[in-house]
C-alpha positions as CSV (number, residue, x, y, z in Angstrom):
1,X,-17.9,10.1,-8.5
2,X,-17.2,6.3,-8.3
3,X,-15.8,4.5,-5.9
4,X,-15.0,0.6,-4.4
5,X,-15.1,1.9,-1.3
6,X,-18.1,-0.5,0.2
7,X,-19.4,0.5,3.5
8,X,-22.1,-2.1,5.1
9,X,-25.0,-1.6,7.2
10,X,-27.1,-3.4,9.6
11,X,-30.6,-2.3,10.1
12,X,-32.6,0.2,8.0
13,X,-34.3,2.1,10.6
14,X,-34.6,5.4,11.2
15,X,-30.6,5.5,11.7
16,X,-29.6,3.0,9.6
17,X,-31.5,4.3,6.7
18,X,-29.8,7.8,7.7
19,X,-26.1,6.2,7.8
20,X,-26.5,4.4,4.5
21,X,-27.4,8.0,2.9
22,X,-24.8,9.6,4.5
23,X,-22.5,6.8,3.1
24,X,-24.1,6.5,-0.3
25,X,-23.6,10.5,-0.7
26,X,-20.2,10.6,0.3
27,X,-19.3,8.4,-2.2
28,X,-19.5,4.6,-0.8
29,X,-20.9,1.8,-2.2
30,X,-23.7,1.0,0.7
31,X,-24.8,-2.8,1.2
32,X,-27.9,-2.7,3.7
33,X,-29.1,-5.7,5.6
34,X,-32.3,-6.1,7.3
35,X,-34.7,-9.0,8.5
36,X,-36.9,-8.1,6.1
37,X,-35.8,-6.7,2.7
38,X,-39.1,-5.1,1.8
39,X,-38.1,-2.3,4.7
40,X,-34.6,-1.6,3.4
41,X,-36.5,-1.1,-0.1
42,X,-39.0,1.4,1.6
43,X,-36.0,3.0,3.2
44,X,-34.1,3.6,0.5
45,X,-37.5,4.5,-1.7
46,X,-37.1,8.0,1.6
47,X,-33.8,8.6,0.4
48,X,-34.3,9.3,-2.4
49,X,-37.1,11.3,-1.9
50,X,-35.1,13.1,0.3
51,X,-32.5,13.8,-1.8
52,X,-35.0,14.9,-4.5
53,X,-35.5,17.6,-2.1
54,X,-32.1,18.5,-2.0
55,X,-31.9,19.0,-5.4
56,X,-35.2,21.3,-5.4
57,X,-33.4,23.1,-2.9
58,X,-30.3,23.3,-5.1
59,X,-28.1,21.3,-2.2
60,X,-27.5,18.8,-4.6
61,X,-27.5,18.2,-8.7
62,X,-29.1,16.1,-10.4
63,X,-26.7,14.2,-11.2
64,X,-25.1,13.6,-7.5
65,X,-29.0,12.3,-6.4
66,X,-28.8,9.8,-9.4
67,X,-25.1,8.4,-8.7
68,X,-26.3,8.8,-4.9
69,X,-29.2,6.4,-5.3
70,X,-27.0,4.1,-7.5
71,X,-24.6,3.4,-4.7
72,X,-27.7,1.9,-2.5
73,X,-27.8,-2.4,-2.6
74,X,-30.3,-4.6,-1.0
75,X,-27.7,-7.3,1.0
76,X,-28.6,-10.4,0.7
77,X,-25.8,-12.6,3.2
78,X,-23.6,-11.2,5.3
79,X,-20.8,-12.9,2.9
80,X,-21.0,-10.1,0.8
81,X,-19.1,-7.8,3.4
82,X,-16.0,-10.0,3.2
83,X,-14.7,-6.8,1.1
84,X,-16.1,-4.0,2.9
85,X,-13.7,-0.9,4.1
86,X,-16.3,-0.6,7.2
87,X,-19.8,-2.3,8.8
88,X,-22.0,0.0,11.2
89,X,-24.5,-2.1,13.2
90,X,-27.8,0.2,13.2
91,X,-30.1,-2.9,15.3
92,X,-32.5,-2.0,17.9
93,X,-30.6,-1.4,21.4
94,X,-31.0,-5.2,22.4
95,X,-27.4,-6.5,23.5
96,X,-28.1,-10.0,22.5
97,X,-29.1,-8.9,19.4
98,X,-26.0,-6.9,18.6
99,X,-23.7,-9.5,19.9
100,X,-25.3,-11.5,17.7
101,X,-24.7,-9.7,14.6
102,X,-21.0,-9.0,15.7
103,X,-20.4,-12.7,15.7
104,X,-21.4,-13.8,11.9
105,X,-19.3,-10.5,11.1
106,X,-16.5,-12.1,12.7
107,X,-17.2,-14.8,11.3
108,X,-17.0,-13.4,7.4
109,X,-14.9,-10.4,7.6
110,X,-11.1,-10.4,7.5
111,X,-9.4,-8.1,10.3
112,X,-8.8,-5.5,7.7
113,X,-13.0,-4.8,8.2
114,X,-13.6,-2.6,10.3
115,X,-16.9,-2.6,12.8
116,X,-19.0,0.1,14.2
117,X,-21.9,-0.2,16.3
118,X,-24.1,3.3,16.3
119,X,-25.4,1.5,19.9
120,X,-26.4,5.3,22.0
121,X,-26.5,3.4,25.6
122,X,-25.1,-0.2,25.3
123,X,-21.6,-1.3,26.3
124,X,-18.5,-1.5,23.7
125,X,-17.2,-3.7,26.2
126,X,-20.1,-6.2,26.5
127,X,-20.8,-6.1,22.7
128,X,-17.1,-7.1,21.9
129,X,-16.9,-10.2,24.2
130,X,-16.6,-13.3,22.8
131,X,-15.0,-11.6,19.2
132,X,-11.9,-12.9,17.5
133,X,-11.9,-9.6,16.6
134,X,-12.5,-7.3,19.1
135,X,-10.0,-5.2,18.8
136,X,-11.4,-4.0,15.5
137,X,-14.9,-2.9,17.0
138,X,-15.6,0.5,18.0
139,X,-18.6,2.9,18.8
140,X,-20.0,4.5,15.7
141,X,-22.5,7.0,17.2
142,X,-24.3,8.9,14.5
143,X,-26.7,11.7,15.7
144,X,-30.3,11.8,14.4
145,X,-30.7,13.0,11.7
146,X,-27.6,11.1,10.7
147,X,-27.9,13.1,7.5
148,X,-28.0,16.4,9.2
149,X,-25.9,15.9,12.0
150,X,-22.2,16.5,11.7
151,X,-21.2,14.8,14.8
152,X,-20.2,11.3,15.4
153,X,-18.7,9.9,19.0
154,X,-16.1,7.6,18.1
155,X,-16.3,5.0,21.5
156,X,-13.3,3.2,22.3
157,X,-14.0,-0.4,24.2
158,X,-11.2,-1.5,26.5
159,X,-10.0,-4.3,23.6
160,X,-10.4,-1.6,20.7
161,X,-7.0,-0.6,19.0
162,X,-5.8,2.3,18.4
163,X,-5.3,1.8,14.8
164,X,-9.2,0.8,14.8
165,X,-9.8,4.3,16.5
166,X,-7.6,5.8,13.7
167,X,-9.3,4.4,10.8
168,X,-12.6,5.5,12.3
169,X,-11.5,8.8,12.6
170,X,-11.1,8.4,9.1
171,X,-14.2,6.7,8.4
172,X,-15.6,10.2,9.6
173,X,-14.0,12.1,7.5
174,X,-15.0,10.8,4.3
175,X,-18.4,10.7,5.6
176,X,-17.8,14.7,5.9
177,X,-18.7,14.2,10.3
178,X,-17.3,15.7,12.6
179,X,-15.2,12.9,14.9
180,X,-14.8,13.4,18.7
181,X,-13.3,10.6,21.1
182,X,-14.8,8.9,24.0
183,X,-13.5,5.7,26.2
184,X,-16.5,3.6,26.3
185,X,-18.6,4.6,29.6
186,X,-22.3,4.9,30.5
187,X,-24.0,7.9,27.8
188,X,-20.6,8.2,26.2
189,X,-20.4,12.2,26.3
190,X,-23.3,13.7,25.1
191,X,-26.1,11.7,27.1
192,X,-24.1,11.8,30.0
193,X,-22.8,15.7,30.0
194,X,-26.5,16.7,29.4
195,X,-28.8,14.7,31.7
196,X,-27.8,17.4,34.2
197,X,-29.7,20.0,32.0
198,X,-33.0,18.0,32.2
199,X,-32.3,16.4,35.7
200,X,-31.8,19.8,37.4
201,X,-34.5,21.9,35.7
202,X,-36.6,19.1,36.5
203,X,-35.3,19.4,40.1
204,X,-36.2,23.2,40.4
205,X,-39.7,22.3,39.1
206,X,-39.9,19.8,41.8
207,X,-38.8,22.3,44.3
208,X,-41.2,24.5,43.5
209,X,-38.4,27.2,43.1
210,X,-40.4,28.6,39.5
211,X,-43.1,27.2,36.8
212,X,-41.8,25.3,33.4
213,X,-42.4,28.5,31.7
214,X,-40.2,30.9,33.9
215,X,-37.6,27.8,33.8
216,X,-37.2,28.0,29.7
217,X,-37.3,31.3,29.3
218,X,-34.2,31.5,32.1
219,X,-32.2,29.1,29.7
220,X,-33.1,30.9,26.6
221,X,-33.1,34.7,27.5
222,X,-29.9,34.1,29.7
223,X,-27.7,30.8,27.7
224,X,-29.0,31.8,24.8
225,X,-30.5,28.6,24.3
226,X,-32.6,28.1,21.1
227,X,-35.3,26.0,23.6
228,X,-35.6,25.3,27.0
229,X,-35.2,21.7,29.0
230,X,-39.0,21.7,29.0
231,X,-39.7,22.4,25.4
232,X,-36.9,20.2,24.2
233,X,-38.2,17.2,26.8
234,X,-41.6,17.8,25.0
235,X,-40.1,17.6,21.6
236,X,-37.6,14.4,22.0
237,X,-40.4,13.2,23.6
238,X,-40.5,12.2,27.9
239,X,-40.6,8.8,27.5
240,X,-37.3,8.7,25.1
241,X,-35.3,11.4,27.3
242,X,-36.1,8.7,30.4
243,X,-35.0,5.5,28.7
244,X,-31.9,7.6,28.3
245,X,-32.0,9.0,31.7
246,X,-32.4,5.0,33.1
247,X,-29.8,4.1,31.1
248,X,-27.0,6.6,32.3
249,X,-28.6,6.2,35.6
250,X,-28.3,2.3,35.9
251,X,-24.8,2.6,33.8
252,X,-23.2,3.9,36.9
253,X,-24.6,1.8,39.6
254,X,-27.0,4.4,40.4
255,X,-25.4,7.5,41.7
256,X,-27.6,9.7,42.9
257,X,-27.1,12.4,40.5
258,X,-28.3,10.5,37.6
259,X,-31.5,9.3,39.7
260,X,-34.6,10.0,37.1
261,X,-37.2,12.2,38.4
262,X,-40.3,11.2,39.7
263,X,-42.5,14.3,38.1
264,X,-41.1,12.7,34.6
265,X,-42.0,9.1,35.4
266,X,-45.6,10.1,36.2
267,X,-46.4,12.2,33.3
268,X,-44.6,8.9,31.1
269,X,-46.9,6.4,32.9
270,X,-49.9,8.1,32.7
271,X,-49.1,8.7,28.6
272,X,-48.1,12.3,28.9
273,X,-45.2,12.3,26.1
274,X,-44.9,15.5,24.7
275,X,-45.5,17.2,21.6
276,X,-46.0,13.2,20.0
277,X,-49.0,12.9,22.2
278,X,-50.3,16.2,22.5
279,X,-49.1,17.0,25.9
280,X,-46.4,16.6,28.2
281,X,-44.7,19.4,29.9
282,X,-47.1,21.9,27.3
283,X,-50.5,21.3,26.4
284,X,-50.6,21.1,22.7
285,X,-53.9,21.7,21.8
286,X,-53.5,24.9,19.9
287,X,-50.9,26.6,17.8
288,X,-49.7,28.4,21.0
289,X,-48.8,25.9,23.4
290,X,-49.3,26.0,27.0
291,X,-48.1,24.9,30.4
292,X,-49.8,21.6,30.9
293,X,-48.0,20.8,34.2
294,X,-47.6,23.2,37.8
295,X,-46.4,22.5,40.9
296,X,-46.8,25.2,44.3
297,X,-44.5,27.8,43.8
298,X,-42.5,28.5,47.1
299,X,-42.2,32.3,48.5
300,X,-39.5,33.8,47.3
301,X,-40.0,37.4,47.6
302,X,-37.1,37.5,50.4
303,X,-34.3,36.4,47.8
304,X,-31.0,38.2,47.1
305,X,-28.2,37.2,45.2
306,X,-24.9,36.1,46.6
307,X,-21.8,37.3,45.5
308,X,-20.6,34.3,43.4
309,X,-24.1,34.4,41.6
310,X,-23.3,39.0,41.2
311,X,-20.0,38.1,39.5
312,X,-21.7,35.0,37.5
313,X,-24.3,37.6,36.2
314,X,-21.9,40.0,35.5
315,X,-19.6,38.1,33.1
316,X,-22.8,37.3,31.6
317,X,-23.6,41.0,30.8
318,X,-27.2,40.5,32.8
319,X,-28.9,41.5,36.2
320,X,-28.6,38.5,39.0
321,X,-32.2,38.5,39.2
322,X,-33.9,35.2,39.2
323,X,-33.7,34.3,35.9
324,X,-30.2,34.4,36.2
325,X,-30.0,32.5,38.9
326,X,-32.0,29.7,37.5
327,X,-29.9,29.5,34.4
328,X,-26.9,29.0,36.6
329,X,-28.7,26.4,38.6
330,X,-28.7,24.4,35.9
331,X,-25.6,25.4,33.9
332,X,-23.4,25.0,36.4
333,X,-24.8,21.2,37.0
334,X,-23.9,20.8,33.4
335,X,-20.4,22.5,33.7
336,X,-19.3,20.1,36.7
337,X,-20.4,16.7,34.5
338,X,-18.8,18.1,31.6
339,X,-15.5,18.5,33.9
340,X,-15.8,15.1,34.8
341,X,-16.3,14.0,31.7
342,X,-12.9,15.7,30.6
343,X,-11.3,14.6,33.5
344,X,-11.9,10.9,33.1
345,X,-13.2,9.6,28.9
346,X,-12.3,12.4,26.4
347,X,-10.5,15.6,25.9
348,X,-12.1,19.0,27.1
349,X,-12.0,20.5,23.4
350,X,-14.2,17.3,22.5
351,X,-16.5,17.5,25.4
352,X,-17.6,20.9,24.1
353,X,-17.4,19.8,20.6
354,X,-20.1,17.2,21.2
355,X,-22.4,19.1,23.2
356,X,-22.2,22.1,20.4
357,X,-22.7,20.1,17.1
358,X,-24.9,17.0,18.9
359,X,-27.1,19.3,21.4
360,X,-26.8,22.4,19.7
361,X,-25.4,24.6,22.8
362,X,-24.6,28.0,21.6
363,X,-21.4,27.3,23.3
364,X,-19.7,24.1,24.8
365,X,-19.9,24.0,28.5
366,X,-16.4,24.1,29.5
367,X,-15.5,27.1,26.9
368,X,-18.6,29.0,28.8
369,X,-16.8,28.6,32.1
370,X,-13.4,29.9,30.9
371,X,-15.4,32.7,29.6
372,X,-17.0,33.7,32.9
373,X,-14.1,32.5,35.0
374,X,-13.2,29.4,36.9
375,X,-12.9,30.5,40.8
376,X,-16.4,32.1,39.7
377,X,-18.0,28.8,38.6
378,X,-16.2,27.3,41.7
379,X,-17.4,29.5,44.1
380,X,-21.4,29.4,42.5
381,X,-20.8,25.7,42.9
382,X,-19.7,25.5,46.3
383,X,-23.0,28.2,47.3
384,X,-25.1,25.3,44.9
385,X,-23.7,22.9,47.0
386,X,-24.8,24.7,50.3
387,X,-28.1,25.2,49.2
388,X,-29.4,21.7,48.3
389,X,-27.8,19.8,50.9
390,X,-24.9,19.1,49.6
391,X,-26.6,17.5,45.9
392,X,-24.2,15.6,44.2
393,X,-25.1,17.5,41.0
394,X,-22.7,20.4,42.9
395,X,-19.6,18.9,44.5
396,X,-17.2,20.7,42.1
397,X,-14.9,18.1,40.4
398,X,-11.4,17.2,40.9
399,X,-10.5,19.0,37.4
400,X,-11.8,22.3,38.2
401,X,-10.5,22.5,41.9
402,X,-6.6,21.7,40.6
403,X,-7.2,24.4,37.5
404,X,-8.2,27.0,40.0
405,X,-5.6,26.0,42.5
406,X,-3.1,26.4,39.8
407,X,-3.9,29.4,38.6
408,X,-5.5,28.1,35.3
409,X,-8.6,30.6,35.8
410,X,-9.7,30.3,31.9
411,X,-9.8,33.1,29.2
412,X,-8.3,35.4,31.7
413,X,-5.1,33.5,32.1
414,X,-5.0,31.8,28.7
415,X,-5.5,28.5,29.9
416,X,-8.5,26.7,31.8
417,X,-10.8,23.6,31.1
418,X,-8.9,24.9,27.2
419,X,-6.4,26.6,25.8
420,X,-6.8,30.3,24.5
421,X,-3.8,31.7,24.1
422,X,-3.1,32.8,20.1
């Protein structure tokens, strides 16, 4: 397949070098830029190795690796962009450094270019300030592996058009992603909708109310979950998940929700990572990791379920035992952020969307709650509310007390947080 369909990139990183493949096999012409030119050659020497494995796998012929690798160019001045269809910015997360490179793209491209930034934390609105053209920038958030992952969150800054929006939906689509729509805000929707699911399991840990251990298995025997918050901290790595965590946290003017956990900070500053170090959360030592971190364990031989927590269970198809309950300790943290999310930057179908295809939930949050019933998830909240003094993480959101008040219960009555009926 040929094309003159040029897409530009800045920065061949791990996620630049992942866009520009995901670019060069969809059919685009890829310009790369980089301070230094030896790394874009190195990247795109991975590339092709990766799509040599591809082909051994029989992903790929022959013959789309070869035209694949053909489409990749070394850039040499940003001049050479005046006739590209799109440019995604791919630069370390330093805002002076993106505003930077935004501002010689201004300076060379017509309005017809359009310009991404793959920025995970930084502001849309900050980046475009100062642009002739801002209305033509947009978030560009590719998913790492960008290769792998079919989402992207398409971020729209306060000056971003909506034609600009429409062409990146576009720009997705050729790139065979998966596009999902966000106003720009602090973790867009993914990093924002899950820092509950690290924040609260980190919370329980804290509390003493089980062990990392009892706490994974919970959120993958109950949810369904592939791993738990504390394997998946482990693998990300703790010092990643808490630059996010800061990020989100600081995004908002510090609410208290978002606050990052002092058990997370310690094991960061004193080099604890994760798997990447050898230990964090697990100890890594051997083939069959284990805990590496406890806390006392308060009593609670005295426990029962309530009834919100029964029904909860029940709609579940399991016993509200513990486990149960610590599943919907955290779920239901992640449920009221995702209904705030919906209620305020994007639309509920994309909300789930996101957190299915970018953090590989066996279901999107919102769906889930439809499924077990919304005065259900209201009335565990309110109990969750009750119990830890009133935590932020559990004052149920304006969105889910006007569906239940309106009779919009979920699967039940065809409409909830989505639409069901056929």
């Amino acid at each position: 397949m040929t094309s003159n369909r040029l897409l530009g990139v800045i920065g061949s990183g791990t996620m630049g070098a992942g866009i520009a493949q995901c670019g060069a096999v969809a059919g685009y012409k890829v310009l790369t830029f980089d301070v230094k030119p030896e790394l874009i050659t190195q990247a795109y020497a991975k590339i092709a190795e990766r799509l040599d494995a591809a082909v051994g796998k029989g992903k790929m012929s022959k013959l789309e690796r070869d035209q694949a690798v053909a489409r990749l160019h070394v850039g040499k001045s940003y001049d050479e962009l005046a006739s590209a269809e799109v440019v995604i910015e791919a630069a370390p997360e330093d805002l002076a450094l993106k505003k930077k490179i935004f501002a010689e793209i201004d300076r060379v491209c017509s309005p017809k270019v359009l310009r991404g930034t793959n920025t995970s934390s930084l502001s849309i609105a900050k980046i475009a300030e100062g642009l002739k053209h801002a209305d033509r920038l947009l978030g560009i958030h590719f998913f790492n592996p960008a290769p792998v992952m079919k989402l992207i969150e398409l971020v729209q800054g306060p000056s971003t058009s909506d034609q600009t929006m429409v062409e990146g939906r576009a720009v997705a689509a050729f790139l065979d992603k998966t596009p999902v729509k966000v106003k720009d805000s602090p973790g867009f929707i993914g990093n924002r909708v899950n820092r509950p699911f690290y924040l609260q399991a980190l919370h329980l840990l804290e509390k003493g109310e089980a062990d990392i251990r009892a706490i994974d298995t919970a959120v993958r025997t109950i949810g369904g979950f592939k791993m738990g918050p504390f394997e998946l901290l482990d693998l990300i790595g703790l010092d990643v998940n808490l630059s996010v965590t800061q990020s989100v946290y600081e995004g908002f003017n510090k609410p208290d929700r978002f606050k990052p956990n002092s058990i997370q900070e310690k094991l960061v500053a004193s080099g604890r990572l994760g798997r990447k170090s050898g230990r964090g959360f697990y100890d890594y030592a051997n083939d069959n990791p284990t805990p590496g971190f406890e806390t006392p364990l308060r009593d609670v031989t005295s426990w029962k379920p309530g009834k919100a927590l029964t029904d909860f269970a029940a709609a579940l198809g399991k016993p509200a035992d513990r486990e149960a309950w610590l599943f919907a300790r955290i779920i239901v943290a992640v449920i009221n952020e995702a209904g705030i999310t919906a209620d305020t930057i994007a639309l509920p179908r994309d909300v789930d969307v996101t957190m299915e295809l970018g953090f590989n939930y066996p279901q999107g949050p919102l769906g889930l709650a439809d499924y077990i019933g919304l005065p259900i998830i209201q009335a565990l909240m309110a109990d969750f509310h009750a119990e830890t003094a009133q935590s932020e993480f559990y004052k149920p959101n304006a969105l889910l007390n006007r569906l239940v008040a309106e009779g919009e219960w979920g699967e039940q009555t065809a409409k909830g947080f989505l639409y069901h009926a056929l």
